[in-house]
MDAnalysis code that builds the backbone (N, CA, C; Angstrom):
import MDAnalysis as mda
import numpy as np

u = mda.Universe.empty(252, n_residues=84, atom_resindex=np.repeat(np.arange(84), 3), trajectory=True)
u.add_TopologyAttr("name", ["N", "CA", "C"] * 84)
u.add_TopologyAttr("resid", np.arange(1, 85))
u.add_TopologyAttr("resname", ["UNK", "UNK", "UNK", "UNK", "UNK", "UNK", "UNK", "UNK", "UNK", "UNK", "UNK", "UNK", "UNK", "UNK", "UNK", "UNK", "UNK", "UNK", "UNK", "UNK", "UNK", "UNK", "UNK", "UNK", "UNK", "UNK", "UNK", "UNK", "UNK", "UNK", "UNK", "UNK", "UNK", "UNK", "UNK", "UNK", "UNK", "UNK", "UNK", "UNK", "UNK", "UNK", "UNK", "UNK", "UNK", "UNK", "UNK", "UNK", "UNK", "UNK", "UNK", "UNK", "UNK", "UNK", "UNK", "UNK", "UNK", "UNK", "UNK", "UNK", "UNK", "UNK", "UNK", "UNK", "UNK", "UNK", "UNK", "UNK", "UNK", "UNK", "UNK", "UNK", "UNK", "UNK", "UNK", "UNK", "UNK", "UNK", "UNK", "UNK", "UNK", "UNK", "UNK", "UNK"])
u.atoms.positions = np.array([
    [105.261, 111.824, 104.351],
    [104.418, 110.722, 103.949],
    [105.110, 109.883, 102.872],
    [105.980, 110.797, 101.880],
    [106.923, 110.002, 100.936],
    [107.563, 108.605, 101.977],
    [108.259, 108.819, 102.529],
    [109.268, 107.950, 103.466],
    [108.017, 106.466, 103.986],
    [107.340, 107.232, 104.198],
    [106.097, 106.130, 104.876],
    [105.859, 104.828, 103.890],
    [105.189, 105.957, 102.955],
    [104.916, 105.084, 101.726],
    [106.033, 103.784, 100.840],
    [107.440, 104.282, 101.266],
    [108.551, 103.364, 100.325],
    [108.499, 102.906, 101.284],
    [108.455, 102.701, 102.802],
    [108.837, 101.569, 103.753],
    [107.385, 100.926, 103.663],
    [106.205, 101.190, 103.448],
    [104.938, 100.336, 103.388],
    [105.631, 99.522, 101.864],
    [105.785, 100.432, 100.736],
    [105.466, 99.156, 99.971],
    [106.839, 98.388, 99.560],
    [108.550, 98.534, 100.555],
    [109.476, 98.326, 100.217],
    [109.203, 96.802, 100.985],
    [108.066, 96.790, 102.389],
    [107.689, 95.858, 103.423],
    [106.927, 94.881, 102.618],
    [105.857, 95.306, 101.757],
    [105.002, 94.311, 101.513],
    [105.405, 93.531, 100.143],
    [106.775, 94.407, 99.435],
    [106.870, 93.661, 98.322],
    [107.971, 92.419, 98.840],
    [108.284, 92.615, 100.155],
    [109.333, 91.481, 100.680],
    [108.315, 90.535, 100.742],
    [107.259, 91.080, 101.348],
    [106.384, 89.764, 102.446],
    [106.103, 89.315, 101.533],
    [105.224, 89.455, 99.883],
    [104.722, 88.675, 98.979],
    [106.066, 87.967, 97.798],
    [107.419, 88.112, 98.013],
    [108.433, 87.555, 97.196],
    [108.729, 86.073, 98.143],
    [108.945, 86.212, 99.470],
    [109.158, 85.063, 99.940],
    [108.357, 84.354, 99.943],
    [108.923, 82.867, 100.472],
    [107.788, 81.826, 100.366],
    [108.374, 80.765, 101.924],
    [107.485, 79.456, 102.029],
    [107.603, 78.964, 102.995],
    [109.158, 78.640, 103.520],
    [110.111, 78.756, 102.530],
    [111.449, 77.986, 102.088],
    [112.478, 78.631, 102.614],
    [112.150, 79.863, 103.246],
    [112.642, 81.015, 103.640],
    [112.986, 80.594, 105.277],
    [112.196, 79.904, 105.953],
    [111.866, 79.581, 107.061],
    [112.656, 78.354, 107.415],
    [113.610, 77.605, 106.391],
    [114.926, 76.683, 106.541],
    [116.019, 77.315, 106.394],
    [116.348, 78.504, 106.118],
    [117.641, 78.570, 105.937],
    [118.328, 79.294, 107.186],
    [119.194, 79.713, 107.432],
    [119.990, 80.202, 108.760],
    [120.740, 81.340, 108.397],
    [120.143, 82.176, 108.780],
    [120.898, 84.067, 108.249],
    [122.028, 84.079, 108.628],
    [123.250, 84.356, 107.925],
    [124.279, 84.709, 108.590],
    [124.717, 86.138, 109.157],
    [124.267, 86.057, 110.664],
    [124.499, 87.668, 110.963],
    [125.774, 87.788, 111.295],
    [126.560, 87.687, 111.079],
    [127.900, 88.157, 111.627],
    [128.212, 88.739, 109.759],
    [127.856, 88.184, 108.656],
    [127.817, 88.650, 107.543],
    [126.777, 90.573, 107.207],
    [125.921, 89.946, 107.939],
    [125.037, 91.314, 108.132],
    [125.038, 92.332, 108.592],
    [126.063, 91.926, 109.806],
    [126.631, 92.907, 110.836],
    [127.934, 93.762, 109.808],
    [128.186, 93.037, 109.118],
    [129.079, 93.685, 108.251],
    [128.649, 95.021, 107.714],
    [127.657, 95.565, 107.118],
    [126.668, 95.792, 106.562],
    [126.396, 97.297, 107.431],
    [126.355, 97.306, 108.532],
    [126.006, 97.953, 109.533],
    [127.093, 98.166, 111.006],
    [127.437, 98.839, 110.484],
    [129.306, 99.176, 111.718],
    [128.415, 99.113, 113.326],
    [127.177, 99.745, 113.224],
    [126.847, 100.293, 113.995],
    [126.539, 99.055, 114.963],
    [126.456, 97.908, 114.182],
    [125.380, 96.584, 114.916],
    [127.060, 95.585, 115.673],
    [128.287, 96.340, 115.219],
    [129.664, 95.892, 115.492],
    [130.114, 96.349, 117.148],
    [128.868, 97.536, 117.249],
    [129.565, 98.383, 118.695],
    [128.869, 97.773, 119.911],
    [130.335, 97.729, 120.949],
    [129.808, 96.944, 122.228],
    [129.008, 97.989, 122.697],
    [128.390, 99.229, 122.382],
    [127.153, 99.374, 123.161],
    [125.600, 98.848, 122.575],
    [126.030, 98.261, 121.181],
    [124.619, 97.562, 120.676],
    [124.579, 96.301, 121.057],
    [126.056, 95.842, 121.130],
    [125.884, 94.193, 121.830],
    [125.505, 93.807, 123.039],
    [125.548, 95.227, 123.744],
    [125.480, 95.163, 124.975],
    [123.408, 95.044, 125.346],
    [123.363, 96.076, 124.636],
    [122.273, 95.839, 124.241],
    [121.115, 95.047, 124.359],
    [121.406, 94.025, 122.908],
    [121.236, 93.274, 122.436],
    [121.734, 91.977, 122.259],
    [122.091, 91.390, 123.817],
    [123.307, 90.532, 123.574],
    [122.801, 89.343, 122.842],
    [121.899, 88.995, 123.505],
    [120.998, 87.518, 122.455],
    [120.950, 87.606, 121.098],
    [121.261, 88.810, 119.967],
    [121.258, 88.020, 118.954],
    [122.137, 87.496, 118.360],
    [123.330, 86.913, 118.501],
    [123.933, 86.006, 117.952],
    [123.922, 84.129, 118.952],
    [123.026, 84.426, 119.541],
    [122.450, 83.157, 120.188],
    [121.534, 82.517, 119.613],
    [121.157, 81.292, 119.693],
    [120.664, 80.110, 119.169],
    [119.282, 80.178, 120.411],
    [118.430, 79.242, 120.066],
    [117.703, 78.686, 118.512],
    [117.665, 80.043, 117.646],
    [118.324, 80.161, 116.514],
    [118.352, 80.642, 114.922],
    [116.508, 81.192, 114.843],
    [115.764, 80.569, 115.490],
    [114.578, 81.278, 114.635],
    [114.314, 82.384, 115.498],
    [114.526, 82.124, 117.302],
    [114.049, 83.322, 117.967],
    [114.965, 84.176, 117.932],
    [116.275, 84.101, 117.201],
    [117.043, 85.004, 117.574],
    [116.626, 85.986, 116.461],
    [116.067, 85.270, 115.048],
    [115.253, 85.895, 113.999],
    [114.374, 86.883, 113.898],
    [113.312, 86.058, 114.906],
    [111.870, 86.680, 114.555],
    [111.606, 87.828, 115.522],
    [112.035, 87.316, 116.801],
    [111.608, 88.190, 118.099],
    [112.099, 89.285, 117.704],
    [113.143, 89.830, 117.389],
    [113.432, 91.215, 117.205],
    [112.943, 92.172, 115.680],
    [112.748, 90.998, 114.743],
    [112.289, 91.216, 113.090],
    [110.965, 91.867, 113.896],
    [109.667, 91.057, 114.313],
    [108.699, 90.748, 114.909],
    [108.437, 92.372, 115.678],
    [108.724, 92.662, 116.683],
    [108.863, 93.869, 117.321],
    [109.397, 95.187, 116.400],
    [110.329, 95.021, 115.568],
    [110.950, 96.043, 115.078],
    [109.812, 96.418, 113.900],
    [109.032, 95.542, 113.117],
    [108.760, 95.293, 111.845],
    [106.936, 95.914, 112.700],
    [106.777, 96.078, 113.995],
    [105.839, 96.308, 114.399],
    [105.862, 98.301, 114.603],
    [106.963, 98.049, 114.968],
    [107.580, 99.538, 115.424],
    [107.309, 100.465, 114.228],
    [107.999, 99.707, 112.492],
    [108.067, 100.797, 111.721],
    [106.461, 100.671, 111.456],
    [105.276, 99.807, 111.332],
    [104.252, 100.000, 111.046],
    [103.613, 100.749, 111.260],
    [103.887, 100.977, 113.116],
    [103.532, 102.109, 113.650],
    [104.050, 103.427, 113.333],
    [104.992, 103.530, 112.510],
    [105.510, 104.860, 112.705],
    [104.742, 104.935, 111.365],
    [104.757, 104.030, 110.227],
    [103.555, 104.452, 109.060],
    [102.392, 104.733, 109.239],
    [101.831, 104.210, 110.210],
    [100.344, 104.539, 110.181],
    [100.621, 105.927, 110.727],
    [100.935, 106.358, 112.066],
    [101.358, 107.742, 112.250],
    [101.302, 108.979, 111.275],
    [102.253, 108.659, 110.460],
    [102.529, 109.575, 109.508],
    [101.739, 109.280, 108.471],
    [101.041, 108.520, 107.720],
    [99.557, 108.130, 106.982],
    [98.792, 108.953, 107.475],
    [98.513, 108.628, 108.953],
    [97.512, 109.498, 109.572],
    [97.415, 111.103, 109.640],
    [98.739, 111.719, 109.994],
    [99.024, 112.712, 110.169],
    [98.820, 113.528, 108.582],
    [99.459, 112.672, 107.385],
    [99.342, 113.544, 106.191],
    [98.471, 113.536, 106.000],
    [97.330, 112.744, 106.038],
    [95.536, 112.567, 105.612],
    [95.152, 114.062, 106.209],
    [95.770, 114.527, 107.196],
    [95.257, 115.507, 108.252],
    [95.714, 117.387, 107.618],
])
């Protein structure tokens, strides 16, 4: 439930620091990919080939969007489960 809890409030202290302004700028993922060897391997590109494709916002959100849904679920899960 520890783990749950730092990704709930590591999530919500992002969502309340940004602001609308966030939503002009253009991420550089090939900088990010740096970051992560793992996001470098042709079996993640393979993958995932669309994200270094354009338009910049869906290549953004759609996967933020889904993924950012995924860990919620895995918090409530384990919320649920330690309540138990």
């Amino acid at each position: 439930m520890l783990y749950a809890d730092k990704v709930h409030e590591r999530m919500i202290a992002w969502l309340t620091s940004i602001d609308e302004s966030i939503l002009d700028s253009t991420p550089d993922i090939q900088a990010h990919y740096q970051g992560h060897p793992e996001y470098l391997t042709a079996a993640m590109r393979a993958e995932v080939p669309w994200l270094e494709q354009q338009p910049a916002v869906w290549r953004c959100l759609a996967p933020a969007l889904g993924h950012v849904r995924d860990h919620l679920a895995i918090v409530n899960l384990l919320k649920r489960a330690g309540r138990r």
